[in-house]
N, C-alpha and C positions, 0 to 999 in steps of 0.2 A: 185782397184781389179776388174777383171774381174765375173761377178755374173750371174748365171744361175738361175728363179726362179719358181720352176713346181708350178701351180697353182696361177689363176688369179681371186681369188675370193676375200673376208676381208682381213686375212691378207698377202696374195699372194702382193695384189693390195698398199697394204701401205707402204708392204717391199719395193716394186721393187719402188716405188718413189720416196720415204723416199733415197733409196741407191745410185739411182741415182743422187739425190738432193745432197749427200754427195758427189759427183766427182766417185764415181765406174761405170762401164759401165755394164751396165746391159741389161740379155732380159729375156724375162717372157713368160712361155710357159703353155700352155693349149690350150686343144683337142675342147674346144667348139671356132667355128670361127666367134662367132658374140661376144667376148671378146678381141681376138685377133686385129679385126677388128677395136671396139673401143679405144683400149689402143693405136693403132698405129696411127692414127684419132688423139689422145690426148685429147677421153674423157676418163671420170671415171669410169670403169664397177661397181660399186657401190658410193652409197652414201655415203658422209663423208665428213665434211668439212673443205676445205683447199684443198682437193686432188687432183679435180680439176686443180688450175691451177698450181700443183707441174708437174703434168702427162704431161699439155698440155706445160710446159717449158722442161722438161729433155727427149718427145719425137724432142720437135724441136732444141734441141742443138745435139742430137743423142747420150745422153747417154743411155736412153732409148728405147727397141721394143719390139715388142710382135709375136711371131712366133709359130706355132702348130708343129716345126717339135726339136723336142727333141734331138735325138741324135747333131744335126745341134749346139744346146743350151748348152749342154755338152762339147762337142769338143772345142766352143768357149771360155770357161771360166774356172777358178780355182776351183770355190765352186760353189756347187748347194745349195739351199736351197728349202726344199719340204713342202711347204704351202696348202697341197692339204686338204678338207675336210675329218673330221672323224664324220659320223652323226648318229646318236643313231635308231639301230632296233628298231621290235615293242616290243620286250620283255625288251629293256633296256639296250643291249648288246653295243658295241661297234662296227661300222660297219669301219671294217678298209681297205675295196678293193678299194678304190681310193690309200692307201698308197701302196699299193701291186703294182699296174699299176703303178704307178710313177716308184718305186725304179725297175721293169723289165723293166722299158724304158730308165734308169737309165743305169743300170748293161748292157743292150745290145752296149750302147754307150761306157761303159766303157770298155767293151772287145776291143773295135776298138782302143786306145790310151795310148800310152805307161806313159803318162803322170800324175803324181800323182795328182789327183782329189780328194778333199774333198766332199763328201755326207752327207748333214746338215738338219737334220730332225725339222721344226717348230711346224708341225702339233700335235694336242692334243693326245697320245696315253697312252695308262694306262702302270706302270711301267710294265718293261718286253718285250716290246712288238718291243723295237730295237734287242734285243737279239733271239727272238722268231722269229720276221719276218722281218722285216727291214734288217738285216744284212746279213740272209739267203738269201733271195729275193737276194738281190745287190749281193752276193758273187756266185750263181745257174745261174745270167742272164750274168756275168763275165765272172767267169772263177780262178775270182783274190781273194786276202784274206784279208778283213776288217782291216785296222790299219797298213800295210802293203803294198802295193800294189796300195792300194786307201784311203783316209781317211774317219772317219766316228765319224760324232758325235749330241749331239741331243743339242737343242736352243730354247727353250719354248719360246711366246710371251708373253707378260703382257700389250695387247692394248686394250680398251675399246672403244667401239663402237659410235663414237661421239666425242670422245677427244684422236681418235689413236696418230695423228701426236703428239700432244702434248706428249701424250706418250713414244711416238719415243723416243722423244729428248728430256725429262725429267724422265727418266727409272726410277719405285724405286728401282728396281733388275735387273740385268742381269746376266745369271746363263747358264754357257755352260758346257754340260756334255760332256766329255770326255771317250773315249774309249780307257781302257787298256794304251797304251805307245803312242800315236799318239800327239803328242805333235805340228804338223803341221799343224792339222785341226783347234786346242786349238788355235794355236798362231794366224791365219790365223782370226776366231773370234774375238777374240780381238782387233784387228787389222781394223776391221769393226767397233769397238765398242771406238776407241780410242779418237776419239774426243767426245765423250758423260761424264756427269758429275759425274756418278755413275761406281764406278769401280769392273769389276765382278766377281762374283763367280765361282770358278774353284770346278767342281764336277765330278762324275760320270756320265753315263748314266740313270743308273736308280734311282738315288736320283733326277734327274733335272727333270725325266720324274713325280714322287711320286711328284716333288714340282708344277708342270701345276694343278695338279688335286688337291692338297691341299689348294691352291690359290683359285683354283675357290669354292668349296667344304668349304671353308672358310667365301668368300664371300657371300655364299649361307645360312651358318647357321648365321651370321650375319644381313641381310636383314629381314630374320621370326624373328629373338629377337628383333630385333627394330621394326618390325611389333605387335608382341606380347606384348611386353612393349609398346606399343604405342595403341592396346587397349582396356590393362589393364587400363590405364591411362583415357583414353577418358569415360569406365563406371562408375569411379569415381571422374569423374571432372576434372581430372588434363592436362596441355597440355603435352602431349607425347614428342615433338618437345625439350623442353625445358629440360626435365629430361634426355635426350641422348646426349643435347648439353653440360651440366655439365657433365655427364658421361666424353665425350668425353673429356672433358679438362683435367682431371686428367691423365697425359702422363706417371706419377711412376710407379703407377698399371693397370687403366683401357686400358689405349693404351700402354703396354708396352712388353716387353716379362715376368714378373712376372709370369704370371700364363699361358705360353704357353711353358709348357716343359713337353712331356709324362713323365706318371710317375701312383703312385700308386691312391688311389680314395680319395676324399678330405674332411674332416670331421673337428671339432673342435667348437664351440659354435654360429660360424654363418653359414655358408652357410646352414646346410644341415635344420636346425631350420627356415632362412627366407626364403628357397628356396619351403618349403612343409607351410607357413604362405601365402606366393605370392600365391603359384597354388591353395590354398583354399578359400582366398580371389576370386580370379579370378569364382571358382565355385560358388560363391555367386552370381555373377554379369552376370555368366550364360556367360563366354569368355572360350572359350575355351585356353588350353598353351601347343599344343604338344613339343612346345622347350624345356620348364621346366620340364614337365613330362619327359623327352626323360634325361635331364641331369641326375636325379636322376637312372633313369634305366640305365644309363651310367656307373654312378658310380658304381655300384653294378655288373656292366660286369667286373669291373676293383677286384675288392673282390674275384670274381668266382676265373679272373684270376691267382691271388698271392697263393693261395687256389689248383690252379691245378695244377702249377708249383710244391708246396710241395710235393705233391702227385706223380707226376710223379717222383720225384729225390729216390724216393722210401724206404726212409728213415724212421724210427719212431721215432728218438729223434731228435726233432726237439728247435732248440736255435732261440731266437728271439733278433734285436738289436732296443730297444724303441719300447713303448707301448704309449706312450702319441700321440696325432692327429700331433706334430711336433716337432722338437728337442727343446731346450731351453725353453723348460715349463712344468707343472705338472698337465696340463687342457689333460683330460681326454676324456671331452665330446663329443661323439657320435666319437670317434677317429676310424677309418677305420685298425689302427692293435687292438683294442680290439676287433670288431669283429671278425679279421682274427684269435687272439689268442683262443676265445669262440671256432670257428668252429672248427679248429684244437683240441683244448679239448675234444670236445664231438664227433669226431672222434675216439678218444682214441693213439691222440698222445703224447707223452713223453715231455713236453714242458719247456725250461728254458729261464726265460725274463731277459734281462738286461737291467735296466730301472732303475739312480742311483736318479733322480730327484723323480721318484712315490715310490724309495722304500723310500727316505729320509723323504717326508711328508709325505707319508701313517703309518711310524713308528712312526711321531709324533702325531698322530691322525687326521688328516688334509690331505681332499684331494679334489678337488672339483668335485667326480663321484667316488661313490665305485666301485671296480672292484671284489669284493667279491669272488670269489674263486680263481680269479686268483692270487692274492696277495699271494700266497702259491712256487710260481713260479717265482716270481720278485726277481733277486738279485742286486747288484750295484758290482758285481765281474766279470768283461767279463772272465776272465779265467774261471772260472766255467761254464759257458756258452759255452765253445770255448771246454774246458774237455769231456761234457757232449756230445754235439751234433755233431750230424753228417752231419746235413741240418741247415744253419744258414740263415735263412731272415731277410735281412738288411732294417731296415724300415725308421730310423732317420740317418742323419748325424752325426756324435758324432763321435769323436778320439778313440773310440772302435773299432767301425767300419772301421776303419784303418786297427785297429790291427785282425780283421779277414781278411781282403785282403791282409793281408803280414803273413799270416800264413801256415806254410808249413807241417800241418796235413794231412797225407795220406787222400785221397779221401773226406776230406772233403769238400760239394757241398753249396755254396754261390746261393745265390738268391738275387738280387737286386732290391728295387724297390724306389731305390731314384739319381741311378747312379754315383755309385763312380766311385773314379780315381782308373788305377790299375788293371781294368779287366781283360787284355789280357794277363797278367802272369797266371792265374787260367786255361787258357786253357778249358778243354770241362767243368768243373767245374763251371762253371759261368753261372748264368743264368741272362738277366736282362726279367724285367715284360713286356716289350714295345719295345726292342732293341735289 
C-alpha cells in the first residue's frame, strides 16, 4: 500500500520503517528539514534500537523518503497516517495545534484529488477530539464530507520507547476506530496489519481514542502500586521485588480481567478491612500511600454515585435487588449496597429489598452483620418489590433481576449497577452507574 506519514518524530519515525519494512512504499513528511534530511541520509531521527539500520535498508531499496512538501505526500499515496505530537500545556491541558496543522495540510491536498484517501489519526488525542477537530479541520480545508468522500479513522499506538520494533510486530492490541459506515479506511487498516500475530479490534472512534488514554493512564496507576507496595515492603523488611513477582503470577485474578469491569464500589470481608490495615501499617512506618488512600476515596465516588442516580430518577419508592456485598452469599460485611440502602433511608426514601439469602438467615437467627433496621424492608418476593417501587436499583446478579429487565411496568426506571443483559429494550428508562 502506498503510505503517507505526517510527522517524523517516535512514533512517525517507527511507523514509516516498520511499514516500509513490510513491502509498503512509503514517504514521511515533516516541516522541520534537518529530519527530513536525515531519514533520506538513512539515519534515525531518533534513538531506538534496531531502527537504525531498518531506516538505512528501506531508504536504500526506495521504499522509503522523507519530503516536507505534503500535499506532494498525499497525492502520492492511499492512506495517510498523522503521527504528529500532542504535548501537555502548562496548566495540563492538551496542546493539540500540531494536529490541527497537519489535518489543513491534509484537507488542502485533499481538495486537489478526486481520489478516496483515508485520514488515519495515530497521534494521542483525548476521546472527542476526531469529532470535535480532526474531522472539521479535514472537512473546512476540503470542501469534502468525512466517511464519504475521503476516509477517516483513528489507530492508537501501543509502542514503548526502547522495545517499539518489537512492538510493532508483536502487538498485544491493535484496535482501529472506525468512523460511522467507512468500511474502506477499516479494511485498508487491516490490511496493514495482516501479517501481524494479533488480530484487531474493530471499534469506534471514540472508544479507540478513551482506549490510548486508558492504556496509558493504566500503566501509570500500575507503576505508583508497585512503587508503593515496594516501599511498604522495604520499611518492614520484606523484598518488594519478590511480592509483585507472586502477585504477578496469579493470571485468574491478579493479571486477569476479574476485577477490571466498571461497575458499582467493592465491599465484603476483605478488601475494604486489609486496604484501611495496609494504609495504617504504612502510617506507622511513616510511608506515605497516596494509591491506597486514592482507592478508598474512589470507592466512595462510586456510592455518591449510585446515590445520585436514585435521586435524579426522581422517584420516592425506591426497590432494591441484593443487599449482601455480592450475589451468592449472606456476608453482609461492610457491603457497598447496605450503605447505599442506609443513605437512602435516612433520606426518607420508601425502600423494598429483595434479598432471599439475608431474609432466609437473618429469619433463622444467623447472620454475619446486623443490618438492624433495615431487616424491616428485606423481603425474598421480587414481585413485592417490582409492585411497590417505582426506581429499582439492581445491585446483585440474581434471576430477579431478570425479571425487573423484562418487565413492562409503565415508567418504571431501572438503575444498573452490575450491568445486565437487556438494557436497550428499557429505552430512556435505564440507567447504568458507569455506562
Amino acid at each position: 500500500m502506498k503510505v503517507s506519514i505526517f510527522g517524523i518524530g517516535y512514533v512517525g519515525a517507527v511507523s514509516a520503517a516498520c511499514l516500509a519494512a513490510d513491502g509498503n512504499d512509503v514517504t514521511a513528511v515533516d516541516p522541520n528539514g534537518d529530519k527530513v534530511d536525515a531519514l533520506n541520509q538513512g539515519r534515525s531521527p531518533i534513538v531506538e534500537p534496531g531502527l537504525d539500520e531498518i531506516i538505512e535498508r528501506t531508504i536504500r531499496n526506495g521504499s522509503l523518503r522523507a519530503t516536507s512538501d505534503a500535499e506532494a505526500a498525499v497525492h502520492a499515496s492511499e492512506l495517510s497516517l498523522v503521527c504528529v505530537g500532542t504535548p501537555s500545556r502548562a496548566n495540563g491541558s492538551l496542546d493539540t495545534g500540531y494536529v490541527k496543522m497537519a489535518c489543513e495540510e491534509i484537507g488542502k491536498a485533499l481538495a486537489k484529488t478526486d481520489a478516496f484517501h483515508s485520514v488515519v489519526m495515530r497521534s494521542t488525542i483525548l476521546p472527542g477530539t476526531m469529532e470535535s477537530l480532526v474531522i472539521p479541520t479535514l472537512e473546512a480545508a476540503s470542501g469534502k464530507r468525512a466517511g464519504i468522500d475521503f476516509g477517516i479513522g483513528y489507530y492508537p499506538e501501543f509502542l514503548r520507547e526502547s522495545t517499539a520494533i518489537k512492538d510493532y510486530y508483536k502487538p498485544g492490541a491493535i484496535v482501529i476506530g472506525r468512523y460511522l459506515a467507512d468500511e474502506k479506511t477499516a479494511e485498508r487498516l487491516k490490511a496493514l496489519n495482516a501479517h501481524l500475530p494479533t488480530t484487531p479490534v474493530i471499534t469506534d472512534v471514540r472508544t479507540a481514542e478513551a482506549v490510548k488514554y486508558t492504556n496509558n493512564c493504566w500503566h501509570a496507576v500500575k507503576i505508583s502500586f508497585a512503587n508503593e507496595i515496594g516501599n511498604i515492603c522495604k520499611a518492614v523488611g520484606i523484598d518488594g521485588h519478590e511480592v509483585m513477582d507472586i502477585l504477578c503470577s496469579d493470571t485468574r485474578l491478579n493479571i486477569s480481567t476479574a476485577y477490571m469491569k466498571p461497575g458499582f464500589a467493592f465491599g465484603g470481608s476483605c478488601l475494604p478491612k486489609d486496604l484501611r490495615a495496609l494504609r495504617y501499617k504504612a502510617r506507622e512506618q511513616d510511608v506515605v500511600t497516596p494509591i491506597l488512600d486514592a482507592a478508598m476515596a474512589a470507592n466512595n465516588v462510586q456510592l455518591d454515585r449510585a446515590f445520585k442516580l436514585v435521586e435524579e430518577s426522581g422517584n420516592k419508592r425506591v426497590g432494591m435487588v441484593g443487599l449482601t456485598f455480592k450475589a451468592d452469599t449472606d456476608d453482609l460485611r461492610e457491603s457497598p449496597l447496605v450503605a447505599l440502602a442506609e443513605q437512602l433511608h435516612g433520606k426518607g426514601y420508601d425502600l423494598t429489598i429483595y434479598d432471599p439469602n439475608v431474609k432466609r438467615m437473618h429469619g433463622n437467627g444467623y447472620n454475619r452483620s446486623t443490618i438492624g433496621h433495615l431487616s424491616a424492608f428485606v423481603t425474598d418476593d421480587i414481585d413485592e418489590v417490582m409492585s411497590r417501587a417505582d426506581t429499582i436499583v439492581i445491585g446483585n446478579h440474581d434471576r430477579a433481576a431478570t425479571k425487573v429487565m423484562e418487565s413492562d411496568k409503565d415508567d418504571l426506571k431501572v438503575i444498573d449497577l452490575v450491568r445486565m443483559e437487556g438494557r436497550e429494550r428499557l429505552n430512556g428508562q435505564y440507567q447504568g452507574i458507569c455506562w
